[in-house]
N, C-alpha and C positions, 0 to 999 in steps of 0.2 A: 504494500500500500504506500502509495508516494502523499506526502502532504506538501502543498506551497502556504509558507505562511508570510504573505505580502504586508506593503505599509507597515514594516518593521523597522523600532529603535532599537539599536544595539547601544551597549557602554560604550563611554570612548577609546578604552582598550581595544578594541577591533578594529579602530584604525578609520572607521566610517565618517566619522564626526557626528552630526546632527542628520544625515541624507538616512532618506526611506532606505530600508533594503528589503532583499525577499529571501527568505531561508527555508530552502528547498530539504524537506525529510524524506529518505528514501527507506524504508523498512524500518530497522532500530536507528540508523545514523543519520548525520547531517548529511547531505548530498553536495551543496553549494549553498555560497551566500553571494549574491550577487545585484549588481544594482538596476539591472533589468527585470523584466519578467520572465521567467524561464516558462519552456514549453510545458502548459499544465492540460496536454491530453493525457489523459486518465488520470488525473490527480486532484486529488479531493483540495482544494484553496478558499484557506480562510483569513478574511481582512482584520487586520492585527489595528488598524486604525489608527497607527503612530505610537502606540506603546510600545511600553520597555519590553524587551523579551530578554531575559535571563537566563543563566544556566541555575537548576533547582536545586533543592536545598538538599542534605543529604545527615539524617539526624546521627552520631555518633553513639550516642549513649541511651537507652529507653528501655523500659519494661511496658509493653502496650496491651497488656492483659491488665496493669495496673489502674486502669480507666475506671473498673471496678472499686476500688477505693477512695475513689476522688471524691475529697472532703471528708475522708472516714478519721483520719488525726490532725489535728490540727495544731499549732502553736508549742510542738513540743521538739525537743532535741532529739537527734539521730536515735540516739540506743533506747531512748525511752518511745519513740514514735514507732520503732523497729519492736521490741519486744513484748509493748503494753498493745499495739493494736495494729499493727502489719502480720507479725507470723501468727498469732492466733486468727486471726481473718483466712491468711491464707491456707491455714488447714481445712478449710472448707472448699478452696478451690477444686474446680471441677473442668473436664473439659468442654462439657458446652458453657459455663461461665466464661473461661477462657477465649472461646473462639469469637464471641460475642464482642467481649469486653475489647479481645483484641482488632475485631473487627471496628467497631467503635473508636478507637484510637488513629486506626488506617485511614477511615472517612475523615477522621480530625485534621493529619498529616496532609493528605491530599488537599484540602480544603487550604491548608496553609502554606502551600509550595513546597512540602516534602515529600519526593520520590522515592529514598531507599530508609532504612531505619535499622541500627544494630541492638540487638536486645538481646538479653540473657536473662531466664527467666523458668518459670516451669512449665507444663504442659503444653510444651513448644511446639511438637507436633500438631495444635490447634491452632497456636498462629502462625503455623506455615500453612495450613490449609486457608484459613481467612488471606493471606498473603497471594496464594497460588489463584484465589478467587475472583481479587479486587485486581490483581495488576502490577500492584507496586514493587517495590523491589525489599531485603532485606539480609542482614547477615544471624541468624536464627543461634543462640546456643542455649542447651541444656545447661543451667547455672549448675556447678556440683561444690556442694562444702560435705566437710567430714571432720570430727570430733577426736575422732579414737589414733592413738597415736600405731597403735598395729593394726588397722584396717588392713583390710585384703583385698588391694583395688581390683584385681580380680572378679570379684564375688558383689562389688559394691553395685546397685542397682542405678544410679544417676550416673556414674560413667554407661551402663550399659544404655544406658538410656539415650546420654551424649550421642555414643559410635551408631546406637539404631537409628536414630534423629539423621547422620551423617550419610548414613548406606538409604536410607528412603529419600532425602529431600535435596542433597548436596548437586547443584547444577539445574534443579529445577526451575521450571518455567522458564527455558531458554536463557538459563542463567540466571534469570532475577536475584534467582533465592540459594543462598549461599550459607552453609552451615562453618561455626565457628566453635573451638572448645571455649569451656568458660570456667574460670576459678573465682567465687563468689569476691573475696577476699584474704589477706592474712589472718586476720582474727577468726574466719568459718575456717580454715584448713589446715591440717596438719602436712609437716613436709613431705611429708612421705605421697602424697594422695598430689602435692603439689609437681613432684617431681616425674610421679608417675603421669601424671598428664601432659608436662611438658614433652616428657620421650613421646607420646602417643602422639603430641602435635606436630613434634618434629619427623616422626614416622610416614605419618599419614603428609605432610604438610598443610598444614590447617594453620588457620589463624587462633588468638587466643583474646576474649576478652576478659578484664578483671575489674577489680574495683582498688582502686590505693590510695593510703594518705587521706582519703574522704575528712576525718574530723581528728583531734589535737591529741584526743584520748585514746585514738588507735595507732597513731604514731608514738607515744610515749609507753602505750604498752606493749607495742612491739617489742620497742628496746628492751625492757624490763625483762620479759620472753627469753628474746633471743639476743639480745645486744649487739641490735643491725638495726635499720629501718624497714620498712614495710617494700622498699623497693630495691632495697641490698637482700632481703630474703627473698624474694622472687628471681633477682640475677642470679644467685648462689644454686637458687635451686633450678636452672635452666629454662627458666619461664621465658625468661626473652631472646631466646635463641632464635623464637619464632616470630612473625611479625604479631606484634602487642597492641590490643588498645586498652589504657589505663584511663579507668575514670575517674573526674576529680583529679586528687594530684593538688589540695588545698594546705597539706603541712610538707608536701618535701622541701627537702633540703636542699643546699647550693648542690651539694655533692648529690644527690639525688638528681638534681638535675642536671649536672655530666653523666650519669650512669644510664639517664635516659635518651642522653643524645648519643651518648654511645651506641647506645644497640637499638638506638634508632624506633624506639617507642611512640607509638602514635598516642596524643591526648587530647581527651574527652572533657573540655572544658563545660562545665553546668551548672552558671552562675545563678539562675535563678532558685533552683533546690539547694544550690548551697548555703545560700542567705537564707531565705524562708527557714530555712533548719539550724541555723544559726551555725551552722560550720565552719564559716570564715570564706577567705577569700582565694583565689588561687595566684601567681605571681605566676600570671602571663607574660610579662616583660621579660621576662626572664628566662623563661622557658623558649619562646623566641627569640632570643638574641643568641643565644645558644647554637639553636635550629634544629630544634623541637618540630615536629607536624603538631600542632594544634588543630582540634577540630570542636564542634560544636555540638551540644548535647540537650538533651529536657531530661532527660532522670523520667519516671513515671511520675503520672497525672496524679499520683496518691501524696508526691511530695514537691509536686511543682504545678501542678492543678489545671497545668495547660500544654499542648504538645506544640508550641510552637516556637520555630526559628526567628522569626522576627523578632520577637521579645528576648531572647539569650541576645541575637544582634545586636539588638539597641542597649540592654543590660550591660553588658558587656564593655558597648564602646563606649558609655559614658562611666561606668564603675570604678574601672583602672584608672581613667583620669583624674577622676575624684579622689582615689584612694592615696594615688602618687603627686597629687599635686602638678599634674601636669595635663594640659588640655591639649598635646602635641605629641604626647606617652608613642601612641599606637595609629598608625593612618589607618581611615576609613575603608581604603581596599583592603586591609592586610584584614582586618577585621571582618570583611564579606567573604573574603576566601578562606575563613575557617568553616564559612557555612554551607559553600559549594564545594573547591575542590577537592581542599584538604579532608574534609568529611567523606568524599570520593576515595579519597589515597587510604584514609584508616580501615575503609573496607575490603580496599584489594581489587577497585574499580579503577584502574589506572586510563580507560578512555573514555572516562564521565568527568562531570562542573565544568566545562567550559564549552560555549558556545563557537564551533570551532568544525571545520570539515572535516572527517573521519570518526569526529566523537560523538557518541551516544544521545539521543535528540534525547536528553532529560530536562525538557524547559519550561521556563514559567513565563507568562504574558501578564504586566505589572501595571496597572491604572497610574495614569499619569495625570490623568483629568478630575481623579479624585480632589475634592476643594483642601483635603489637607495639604495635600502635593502640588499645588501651585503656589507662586511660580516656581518651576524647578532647573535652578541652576547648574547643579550638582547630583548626577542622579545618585551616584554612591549613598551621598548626604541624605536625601531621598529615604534610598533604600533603610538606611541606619536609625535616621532621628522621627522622618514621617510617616513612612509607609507602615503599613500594618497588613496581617493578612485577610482581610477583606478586599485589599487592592488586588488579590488573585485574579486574573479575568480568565485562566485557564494554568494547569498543568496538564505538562505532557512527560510520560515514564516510556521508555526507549522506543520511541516517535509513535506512540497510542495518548491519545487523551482522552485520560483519563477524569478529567473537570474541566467544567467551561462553562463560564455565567451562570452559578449558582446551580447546575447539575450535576451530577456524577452521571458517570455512562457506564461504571462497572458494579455499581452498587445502588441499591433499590434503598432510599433514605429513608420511607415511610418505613418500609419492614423491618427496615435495624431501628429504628424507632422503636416499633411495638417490640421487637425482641431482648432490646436493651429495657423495659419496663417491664417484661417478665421476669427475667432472669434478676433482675437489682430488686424488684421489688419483694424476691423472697429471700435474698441472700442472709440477710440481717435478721430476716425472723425469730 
């Protein structure tokens, strides 16, 4: 299926200036961008009207079965919001909870200009089905922690869980859906369960997601532990042999942050859940000046209430300023491409976020005419301080679109409606 998408604004990064273009989608890729009209026999051509057309967003860090909890804890710190009213909730989870919830999360992302989403999480095999359904894309892992210092990884059923998740879903939907191992954190796992995963990541060649450094009190009891940090026992035990995405990343160290530019660790910045949780802050600057891949994150709706990229954007780009004292800290591009390409790179999408021939049509069509967005000088600026994701006038996930003025085309809104008010309104009973 060929799409011409005409009366196109590109960034000024493309070289175009301010001039219409037309960006021609030939199955999943871009085909041409040109400032004619290309020959659109047989080609489905839709008038873009002078809007921004972008490369889409690409979430790093998410739990999207957690849409389920949204607004179940509220106003509390990490380990007490985690143990008083997250894991006893989720002992009830189910997988038609799960496929729902996470279906519900997917309709959210799309709606907001997210194409692919990395989650680690349970009953994953449900939201690789809602995944395989809607269109989107995603990097799927079976979260595994473990307690017992002589486990028998083995015998342990969440690794079998992980490798079945891997051999059913790894490559599906023409790649969209890509399975990842996942190590909750240091503090859920002992080394032995930590090590034996990494051999299985490096084995298989898989990706690995985790959680590090999140809050001050599992950085301090790491050391106590082990007398290392949270991200010196992960290299130790060959976690980052593979390629990593670490999220959070809110108390490491200087040295932590050589150890992660070292072995080249991708990071899941998610400043919105990390504030809301009172966790602190992450030292972005730092972590890129390095040359760090930073990418961009929402954590689950259960602790960030919202699955969207625009608000980490904007969060973000004004945060560090504020926090450094400096309103010149971070440019406004470097700040966008934590949210397109770099969030592409953490997943192992190396020909997606950029708007660009050969690469992946993952795009979004951005309201320009919206009265918050005029006049606009600066669309980066635009994107960062105005725009919101209402301005969506369409995503498109590897040249199918997926939404366009307030539709979905892969998902029936009423019925996830009524099914999302089934399913929540017995949960709690």
């Amino acid at each position: 299926m060929k799409t011409v998408l005409k009366n196109v604004t590109l960034l000024r990064e493309y070289g175009f200036g301010d001039q219409s273009v037309c960006v021609t989608v030939d199955g999943h890729t871009i085909e041409s961008i040109t400032r004619e009209m290309p020959d659109t026999t047989h080609a489905e051509v839709v008038d873009c009207k002078g809007n921004l057309l972008i490369p889409a967003f690409y979430n790093a860090h998410s739990h999207a079965a957690m849409t389920l909890f949204r607004g179940y804890g509220e106003d509390l710190p990490l380990q007490k919001w985690l143990n008083d009213r997250i894991l006893p909730a989720e002992d009830r989870l189910t997988y038609r909870s799960a496929y729902v919830a996470s279906k519900l999360a997917i309709a959210e992302m799309l709606r907001a200009g997210i194409v692919s989403f990395s989650d680690m999480y349970m009953f994953m095999d449900a939201t690789a089905e809602a995944v395989l359904e809607t269109g989107i894309k995603a990097n799927l892992a079976r979260c595994v922690v473990s307690f017992d210092p002589d486990i028998d990884m083995t015998q342990d059923y969440r690794t079998r869980e992980a490798l079945e998740l891997a051999e059913k879903y790894h490559g599906a939907g023409e790649g969209r859906l890509k399975i990842d191992l996942s190590l909750h954190a240091e503090y859920t796992n002992v080394p032995r369960c930590c090590s034996y995963l990494a051999e299985l990541a490096r084995d298989r060649q898989m990706r690995m997601q985790i959680h590090l450094s999140e809050t001050q009190k599992e950085q301090a009891d790491c050391i106590r532990r082990h007398g290392k940090t949270p991200a010196q026992f992960f290299y130790d035990l060959g976690v980052f042999d593979v390629p990593t995405t670490a999220a959070h990343c809110v108390w490491v160290t200087d040295e932590d942050v050589d150890l992660l530019a070292k072995c080249k660790v991708f990071v899941a910045h998610n400043p919105v859940s990390n504030l809301k949780l009172g966790s602190g802050v992450m030292p972005l600057q730092k972590l890129l000046a390095k040359g760090v891949t930073v990418a961009l994150g929402t954590d689950g709706a259960a602790s960030n209430n919202r699955l969207d990229l625009f608000r980490e954007m904007q969060t973000a780009a004004i945060l560090h300023k504020g926090v450094q004292n400096d309103p010149a800290l971070i440019a406004g591009e470097e700040i966008f491409r934590l949210a397109t390409r770099n969030g592409a790179l953490s997943q192992g999408r190396d020909d997606c976020g950029e708007v660009r021939v050969g690469m992946r049509a993952d795009l979004l069509l951005i309201d320009r005419n919206s009265l918050h967005n005029m006049p606009c000088y600066d669309e980066i600026a635009m994107l960062l301080y105005s725009a919101d994701s209402h301005d969506v006038l369409m995503t498109m996930v590897d040249g199918r679109i997926l939404y366009q003025n307030g539709a979905y085309t892969s998902i029936d809104e009423e019925r996830l409606r009524f099914e999302c008010r089934e399913v929540f309104s017995h949960y709690f009973d």
